[in-house]
C-alpha angles and dihedrals in degrees: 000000000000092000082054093054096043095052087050096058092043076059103058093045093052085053092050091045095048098051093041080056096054086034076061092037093052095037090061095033083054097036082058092045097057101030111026096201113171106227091214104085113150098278088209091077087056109110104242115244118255140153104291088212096050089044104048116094108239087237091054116104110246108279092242088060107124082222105118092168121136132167102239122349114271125206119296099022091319087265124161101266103049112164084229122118121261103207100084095210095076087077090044089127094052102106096177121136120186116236114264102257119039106221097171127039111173126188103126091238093157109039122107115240121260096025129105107244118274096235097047136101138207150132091222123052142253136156143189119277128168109223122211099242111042121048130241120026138298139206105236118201119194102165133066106262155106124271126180134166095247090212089074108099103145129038104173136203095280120051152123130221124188134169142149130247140191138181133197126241091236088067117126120258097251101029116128147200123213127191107190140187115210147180105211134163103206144012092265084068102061093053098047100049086116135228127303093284089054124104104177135189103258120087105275150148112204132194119191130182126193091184083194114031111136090358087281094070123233137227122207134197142198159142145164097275117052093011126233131312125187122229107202127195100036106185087173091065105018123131133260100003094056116013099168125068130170109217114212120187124174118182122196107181109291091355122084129175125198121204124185100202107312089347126108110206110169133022103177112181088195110029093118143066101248082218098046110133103201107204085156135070106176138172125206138181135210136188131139115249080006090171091060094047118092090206122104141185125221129204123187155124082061109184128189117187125174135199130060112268104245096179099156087053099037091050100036104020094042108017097251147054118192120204134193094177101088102087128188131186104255115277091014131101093205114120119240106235087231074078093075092091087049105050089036085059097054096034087066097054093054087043092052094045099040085178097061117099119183132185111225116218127195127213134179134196112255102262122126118358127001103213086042091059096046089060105044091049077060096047079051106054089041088056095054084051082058095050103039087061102037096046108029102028094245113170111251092214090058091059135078135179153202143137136238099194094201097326098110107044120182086178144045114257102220094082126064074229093060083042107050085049088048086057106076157116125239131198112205116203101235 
């Protein structure tokens, strides 16, 4: 009797075992099928493990806080965890400041997995999808075409573009990704601009990035103006040793500078018409047999900002100076080091003007807790204080600080736009 028992019971653990095996089978099988997510993302972008207590800075709200809020948006969605470095001085060669007012923020937040954006257009196909080892969502694309937010019309002399960009190690040799700026007059021209060896007629500025061509990767540019140039060797995109690069461009006017990460790699006086008129911001993608190949782009966290930052004559001409370029992880008041440009161009103006005080002020958007976000717009603004003097040799004296959580809104909050502009630091003249 008991024998019997006992090989009952073995049974039924075998059968358990066996389900919860093929519950584990069909789950990945399922989980490749929606998301087709190569697994073999760059693992050095993968935030390494380590104890969330020791880890988590004494001013930082607890992880479990409903507060999402961030000023700014850092790279890959702006989350706690970010491979980026925390000392702001390794990006202390990194002179780019974001335009005044954000019109696109682009994170695809909102978007459902396994769909292409809403707001999107194309003749080839992408979706959402979420990968293992970077936070947020990304647009990946696994097919040659073009893709472009369709709510982008007007793009003026003055602005600033960032977005990040990653690439899979299963990528072809030879595959690309091309962010372009366009002046275009229907829908037939965005899609005919042509591939990263194209200069076309049309009015355009071109970046394209092949992350493992000739096992160094290459970045080419281009436009209608002064023609195309490669840049061969790039440590910053190269696969597989880095499969994950921020792109920074800031135009002003005919002018136009291109950073990878801290790294600024092109500062053209004359790229640009001087007449060129951009209504168009597009991605495309090129490999050849793109649909056998397991490898994948992904595009996301896109940010537009216009406007040419005028900090001396915002702060001392009209009282205050808003910035949305000093960025923090949600629910942290630790400064992304992309803030270096930011804080270097507001640093100059108090050291200029050694009799200028200002009290900086920290908001956030209204999202999560109300009294939470009160308090980390406070431990901001407190932390530029810190920076301003540490790094830049500010006097403390000359600084003061407080923080408004949402109560003092310049957006809506229903947009990541209204958001993103609701997320800021401001510097009052005293």
């Amino acid at each position: 009797m008991k024998k019997l028992i006992i090989a009952l019971i073995a049974c039924s653990i075998v059968n358990h075992t066996n389900a919860q095996f093929l519950d584990r089978i069909k789950n990945k099988v399922q989980q490749k099928v929606n998301d087709k997510i190569d697994e073999s993302i760059d693992k050095a972008t993968e935030p390494k493990k380590k104890d969330k207590d020791k880890d988590k800075p004494a001013s930082q709200p607890p992880a479990n806080s409903p507060d999402a809020s961030t000023t700014g948006k850092a790279p890959a969605n702006g989350e706690a965890g970010t491979t980026a470095p925390k000392d702001i001085t390794a990006y202390s060669r990194f002179d780019f400041v974001p335009g005044e007012k954000i019109i696109m923020e682009e994170s695809f937040a909102k978007e459902p997995v396994g769909e292409f954006p809403g707001q999107w257009n194309t003749r080839s196909g992408a979706e959402i999808v979420t990968v293992s080892n970077r936070p947020g969502k990304w647009l990946s694309i696994r097919q040659d075409g073009v893709f472009y937010p369709e709510n982008i019309t007007n793009l003026p002399d003055n602005f600033t573009l960032q977005a990040d960009f990653m690439a899979s190690n299963g990528i072809a040799g030879i595959a690309s990704i091309t962010l372009a700026l366009l002046q275009t007059t229907n829908t037939d021209d965005k899609f005919s601009y042509g591939g990263a060896g194209d200069v076309t007629s049309m009015p355009s500025f071109k970046i394209t990035m092949s992350p493992k061509s000739s096992g160094d990767g290459n970045l080419h540019y281009s436009s209608n103006l002064i023609g195309g140039q490669y840049m061969n060797s790039l440590p910053l995109f190269n696969v597989p040793k880095k499969n994950a690069v921020r792109v920074s461009i800031w135009r002003q006017k005919q002018r136009v500078r291109v950073y990878l990460d801290s790294t600024k790699i092109l500062d053209l006086p004359r790229a640009l018409d001087a007449a060129a008129a951009f209504n168009t911001l597009a991605f495309s993608a090129y490999a050849p047999d793109f649909d056998k190949q397991e490898g994948a782009f992904y595009v996301s966290n896109i940010r537009l900002a216009v406007g040419a930052p005028d900090t001396r004559n915002k702060l001392l001409t009209e009282g205050k100076f808003t910035t949305h370029g000093i960025l923090f992880p949600s629910n942290s008041d630790i400064i992304q080091p992309e803030s270096y440009g930011a804080l270097k161009d507001i640093a100059a103006v108090l050291t200029e003007n050694p009799a200028v005080k200002v009290n900086i002020v920290g908001h956030t958007d209204a999202d999560g807790n109300d009294q939470l976000n009160l308090e980390l717009s406070k431990k901001r603004a407190a932390a530029v204080k810190n920076a301003l003097v540490s790094n830049f040799n500010i006097d403390a004296a000359r600084m003061e600080t407080n923080g408004k959580g949402k109560t003092q809104p310049i957006d809506n909050n229903n947009t990541e736009t209204g958001k993103a502009n609701n997320r800021r630091v401001e510097f009052i003249k005293i």
